[in-house]
Each structure stands twice: as C-alpha cells, then as structure tokens.
C-alpha positions as CSV (number, residue, x, y, z in Angstrom):
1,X,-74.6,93.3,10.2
2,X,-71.2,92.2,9.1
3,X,-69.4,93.8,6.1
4,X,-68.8,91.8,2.9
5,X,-66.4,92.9,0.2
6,X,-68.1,92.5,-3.5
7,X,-65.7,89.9,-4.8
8,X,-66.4,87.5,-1.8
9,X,-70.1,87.9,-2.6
10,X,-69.9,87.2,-5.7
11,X,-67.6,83.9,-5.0
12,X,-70.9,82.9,-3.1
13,X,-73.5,83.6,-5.7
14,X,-71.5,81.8,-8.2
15,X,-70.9,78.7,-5.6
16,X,-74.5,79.3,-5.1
17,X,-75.7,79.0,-9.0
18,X,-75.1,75.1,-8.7
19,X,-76.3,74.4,-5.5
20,X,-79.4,76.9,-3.8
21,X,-78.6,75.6,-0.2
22,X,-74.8,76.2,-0.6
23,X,-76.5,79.9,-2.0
24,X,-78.4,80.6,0.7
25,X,-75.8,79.5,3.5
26,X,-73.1,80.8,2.3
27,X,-75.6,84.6,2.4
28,X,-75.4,83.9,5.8
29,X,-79.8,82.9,5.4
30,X,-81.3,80.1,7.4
31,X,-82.7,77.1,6.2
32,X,-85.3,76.7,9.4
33,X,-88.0,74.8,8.7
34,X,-87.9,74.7,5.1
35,X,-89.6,72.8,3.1
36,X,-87.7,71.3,0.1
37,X,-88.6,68.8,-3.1
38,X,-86.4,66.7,-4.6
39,X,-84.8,68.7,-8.1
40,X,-87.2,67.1,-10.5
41,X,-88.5,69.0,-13.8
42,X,-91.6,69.7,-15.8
43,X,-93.0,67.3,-17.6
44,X,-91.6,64.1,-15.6
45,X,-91.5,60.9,-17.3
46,X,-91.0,57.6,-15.6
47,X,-87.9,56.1,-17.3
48,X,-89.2,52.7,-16.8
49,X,-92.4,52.8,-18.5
50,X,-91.8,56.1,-21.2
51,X,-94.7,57.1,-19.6
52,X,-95.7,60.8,-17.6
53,X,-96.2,61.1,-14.4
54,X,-100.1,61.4,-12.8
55,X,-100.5,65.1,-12.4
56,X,-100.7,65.8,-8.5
57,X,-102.6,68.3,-6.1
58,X,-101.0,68.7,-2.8
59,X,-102.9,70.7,-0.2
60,X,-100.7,71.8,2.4
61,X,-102.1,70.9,5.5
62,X,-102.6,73.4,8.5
63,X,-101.9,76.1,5.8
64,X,-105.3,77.9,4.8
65,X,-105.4,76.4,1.8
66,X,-102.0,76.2,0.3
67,X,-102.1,74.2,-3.0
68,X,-99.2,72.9,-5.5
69,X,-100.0,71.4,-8.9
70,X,-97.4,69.2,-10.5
71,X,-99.3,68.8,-13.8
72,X,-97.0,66.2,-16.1
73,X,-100.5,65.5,-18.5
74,X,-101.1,68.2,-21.3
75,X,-104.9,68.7,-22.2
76,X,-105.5,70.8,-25.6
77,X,-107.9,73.5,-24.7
78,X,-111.1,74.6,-26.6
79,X,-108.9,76.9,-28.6
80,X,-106.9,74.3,-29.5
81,X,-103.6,74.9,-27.5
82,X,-101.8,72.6,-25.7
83,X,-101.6,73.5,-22.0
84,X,-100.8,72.4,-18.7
85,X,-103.2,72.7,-16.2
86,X,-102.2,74.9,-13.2
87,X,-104.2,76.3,-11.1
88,X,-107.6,77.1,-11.0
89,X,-111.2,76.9,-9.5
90,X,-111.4,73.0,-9.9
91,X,-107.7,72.5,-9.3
92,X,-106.9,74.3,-6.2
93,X,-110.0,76.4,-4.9
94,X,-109.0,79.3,-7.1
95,X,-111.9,82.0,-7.0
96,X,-110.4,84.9,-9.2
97,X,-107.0,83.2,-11.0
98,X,-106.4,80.7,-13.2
99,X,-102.4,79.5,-14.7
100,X,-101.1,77.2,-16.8
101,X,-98.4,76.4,-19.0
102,X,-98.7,76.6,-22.8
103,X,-96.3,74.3,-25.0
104,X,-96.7,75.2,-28.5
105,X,-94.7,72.7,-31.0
106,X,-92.8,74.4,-33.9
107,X,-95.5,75.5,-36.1
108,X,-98.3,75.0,-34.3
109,X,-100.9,77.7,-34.2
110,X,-104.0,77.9,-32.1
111,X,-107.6,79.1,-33.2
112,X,-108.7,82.7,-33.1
113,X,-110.3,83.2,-29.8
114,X,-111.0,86.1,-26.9
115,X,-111.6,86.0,-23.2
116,X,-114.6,87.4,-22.3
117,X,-114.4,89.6,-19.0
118,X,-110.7,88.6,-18.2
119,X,-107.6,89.5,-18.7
120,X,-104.7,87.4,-19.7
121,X,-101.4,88.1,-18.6
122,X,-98.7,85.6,-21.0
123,X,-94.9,85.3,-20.2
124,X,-92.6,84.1,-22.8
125,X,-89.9,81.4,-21.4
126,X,-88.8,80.1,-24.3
127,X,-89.4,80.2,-28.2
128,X,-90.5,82.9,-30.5
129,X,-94.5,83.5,-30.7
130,X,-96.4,85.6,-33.5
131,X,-100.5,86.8,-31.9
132,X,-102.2,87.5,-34.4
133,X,-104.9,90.1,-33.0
134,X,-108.0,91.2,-34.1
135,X,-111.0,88.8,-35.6
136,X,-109.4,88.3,-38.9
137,X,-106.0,88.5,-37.3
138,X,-105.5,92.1,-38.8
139,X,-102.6,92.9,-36.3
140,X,-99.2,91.0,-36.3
141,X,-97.4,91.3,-32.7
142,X,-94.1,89.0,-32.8
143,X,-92.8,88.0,-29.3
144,X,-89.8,86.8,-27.8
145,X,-88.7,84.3,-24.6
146,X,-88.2,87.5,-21.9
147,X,-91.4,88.9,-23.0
148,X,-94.7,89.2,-21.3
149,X,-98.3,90.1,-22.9
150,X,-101.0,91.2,-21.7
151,X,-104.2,90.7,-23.1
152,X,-107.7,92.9,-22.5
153,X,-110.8,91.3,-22.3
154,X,-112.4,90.5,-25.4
155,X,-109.8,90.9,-27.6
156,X,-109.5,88.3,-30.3
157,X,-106.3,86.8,-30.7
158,X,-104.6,83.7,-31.9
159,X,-101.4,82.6,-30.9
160,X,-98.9,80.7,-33.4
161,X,-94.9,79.6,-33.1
162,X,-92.7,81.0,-35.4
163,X,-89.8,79.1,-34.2
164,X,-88.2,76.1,-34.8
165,X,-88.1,74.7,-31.2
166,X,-91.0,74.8,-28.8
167,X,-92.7,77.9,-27.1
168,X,-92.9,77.4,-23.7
169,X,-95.1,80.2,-22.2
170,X,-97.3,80.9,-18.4
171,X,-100.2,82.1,-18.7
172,X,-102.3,84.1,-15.8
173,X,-106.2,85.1,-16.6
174,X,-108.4,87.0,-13.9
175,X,-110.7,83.6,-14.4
176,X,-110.5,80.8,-12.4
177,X,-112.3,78.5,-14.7
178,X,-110.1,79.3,-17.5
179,X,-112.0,77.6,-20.8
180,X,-115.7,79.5,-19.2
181,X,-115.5,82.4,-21.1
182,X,-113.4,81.5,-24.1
183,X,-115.5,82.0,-27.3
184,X,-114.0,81.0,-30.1
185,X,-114.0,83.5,-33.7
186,X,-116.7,82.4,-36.6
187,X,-114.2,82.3,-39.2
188,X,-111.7,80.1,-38.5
C-alpha cells in the first residue's frame, strides 16, 4: 500500500466534495461494476408540467430482493403528518422495517399518537422539532437537524415544528406496515 502525505489527501477529498467519482478515483477505489443514477433530488418535479414525479419501486433483478423507492407523492398519515412513503411491507417486501420521510411545514403539528409494539427511531435533517410526550403532552423535548430520537413502544407523542422553514426528518419503526398499530390519543 502506497504512502500518501495528509495534504495530498486532503486536495483529493476536497476535489472529491464536487464530484464522488473524481472522490473515489482520485482514493485510488474502483468504480467496477457500479451501478450509478443520474444526480436527481427528492421530491422531483417535472419542469414541464409543475407536476411530481410518479413514485417508483425498482426491484433489482437477480438480487434477492433488492428494492429502491423513489417516492416524489406525500400521503398525510392517520396522525396527520405528512410523509413520504419508503419502505415497507407493501412497498418493498419489508417483514420487520418500515421508513419514510416526514416533511413538516413551519407550524405544522401532528396529532397525539403512540406505536403500539414498535419502536421508532427519528433523525432530524433539517429544521427544528418540539415532541410533545406523554397523553396530554406533559413533557416538552425540543430537537435539532443532527439529532436522532428514539421512541419506545407505546409512548404517546406528538410532533410539531417550531421553525420557520421545514422539518425534514427519516423515520425507521420495527413495523413494516407503519400506520397498523398507530392509535391515535382521545383528547385531541
């Protein structure tokens, strides 16, 4: 294995920021066999008609079951949050996961809810969130874009945006149908 000096490495990660193959060629990696997408981004809107894209399933063939979702459509769950769908029992096969992408708008704030035997696993990307936990929303927990949550089964919570731009947020639950065992608080 060849030597190389910190500075040259760090000329090639910085090359490497702008372009990933540049990145991983200039490591000294191979690119055999690779599969690559064109750079496209969440959310895709055809410019000619101001309208999203169809979500898509692709099933890699020969793979054991391989799945991507490209979901471009929200759906607003049960508990009144606006999600993409990800993956799951009826998207991909899933038989113990489920993951989507929340979007809440500035302001928005969900309905008090719990998970009933699964856990939820939530990772901040962008935005500041406020859960308020607890059936009457007792507890205040105030979260950042870096952060990630976890949630215990059965533990009401409702999620709200305290920030002026969007949250944008994955979620992960040990559920592959991921609106099955969502009941929603009385008092809402």
């Amino acid at each position: 294995m060849s030597s190389v000096s910190t500075s040259s490495l760090l000329h090639r990660l910085q090359i490497g920021l702008s372009c990933p193959t540049k990145l991983a060629l200039g490591l000294g990696l191979a690119l055999v066999g690779a599969v690559t997408a064109p750079e496209l981004r969440a959310h895709m809107v055809n410019p000619a008609t101001a309208e999203a894209a169809p979500d898509q399933v692709i099933v890699v063939p020969n793979s054991g079951g391989v799945t991507t979702v490209r979901a471009n459509n929200p759906t607003i769950t049960r508990q009144k949050v606006q999600i993409y769908r990800g993956i799951s029992s009826a998207s991909a096969g899933s038989k113990q996961l489920s993951m989507n992408r929340i979007v809440l708008p500035p302001g928005m704030k969900g309905l008090r809810h719990r998970h009933n035997g699964s856990e939820t696993v939530i990772y901040i990307m962008e935005g500041q969130s406020r859960t308020l936990i607890g059936l009457n929303g007792e507890i205040v927990v105030d979260n950042k874009a870096g952060d990630f949550i976890f949630i215990p089964p059965g533990v009401w919570h409702q999620p709200t945006n305290v920030s002026k731009k969007a949250v944008i947020a994955i979620e992960a639950r040990s559920d592959a149908d991921d609106q099955k065992n969502v009941q929603l608080a009385p008092n809402q």
